[in-house]
C-alpha positions in Angstrom: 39.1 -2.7 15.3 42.6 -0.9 15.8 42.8 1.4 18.6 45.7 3.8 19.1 46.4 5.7 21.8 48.2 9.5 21.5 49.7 11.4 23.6 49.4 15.0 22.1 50.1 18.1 24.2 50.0 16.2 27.7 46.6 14.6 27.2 46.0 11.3 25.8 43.2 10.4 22.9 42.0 7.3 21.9 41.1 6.7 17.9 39.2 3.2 17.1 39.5 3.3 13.2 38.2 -0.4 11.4 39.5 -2.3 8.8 41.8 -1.6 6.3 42.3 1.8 7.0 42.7 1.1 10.6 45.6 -1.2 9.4 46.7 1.4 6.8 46.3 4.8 9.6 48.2 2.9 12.5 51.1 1.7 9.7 51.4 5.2 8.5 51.1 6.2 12.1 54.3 4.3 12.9 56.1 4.9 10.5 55.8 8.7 10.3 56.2 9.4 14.2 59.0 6.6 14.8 56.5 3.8 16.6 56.3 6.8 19.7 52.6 7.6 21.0 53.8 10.5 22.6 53.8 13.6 19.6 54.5 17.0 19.8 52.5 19.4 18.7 54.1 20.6 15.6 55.2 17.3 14.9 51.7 16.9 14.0 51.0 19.8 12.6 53.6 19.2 9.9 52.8 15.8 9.2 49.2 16.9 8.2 50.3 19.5 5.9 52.4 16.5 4.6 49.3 14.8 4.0 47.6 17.5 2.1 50.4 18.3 0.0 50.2 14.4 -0.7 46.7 14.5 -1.8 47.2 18.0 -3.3 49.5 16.2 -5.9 47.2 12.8 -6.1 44.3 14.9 -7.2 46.4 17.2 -9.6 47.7 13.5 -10.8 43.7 12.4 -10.9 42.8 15.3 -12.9 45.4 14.9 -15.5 44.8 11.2 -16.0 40.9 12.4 -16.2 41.5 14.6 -19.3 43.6 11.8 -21.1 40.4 9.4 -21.1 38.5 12.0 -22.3 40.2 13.0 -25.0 40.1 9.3 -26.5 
């Protein structure tokens, strides 16, 4: 189990996440914010309409490669 430990707005939270995507989330996590545990707000504000705009595109990307297969 990875825990992580933010510091968002003057409060901290603890997330327990498990497995892979523990692994994956606190790799991300890192990266994105620099390896600091202390965020501002609209640092992660933006980085979670990163994230949608990511999937946005992923299932635009899905949905494209859905109609090629069934068009064969």
């Amino acid at each position: 189990m990875n825990k992580i430990t933010i510091s968002l707005g003057g409060k901290d939270f603890d997330i327990k996440l498990e497995g892979e995507f523990g692994k994956k989330f606190e790799a991300d996590f890192k990266e994105k914010f620099k390896g600091r545990n202390t965020i501002d707000p609209k640092e992660l504000l933006f980085a979670y309409v990163g994230k949608c705009y990511d999937n946005f595109l992923l299932e635009a990307e899905i949905v494209k490669i859905i109609e090629k297969i069934e068009e064969v």
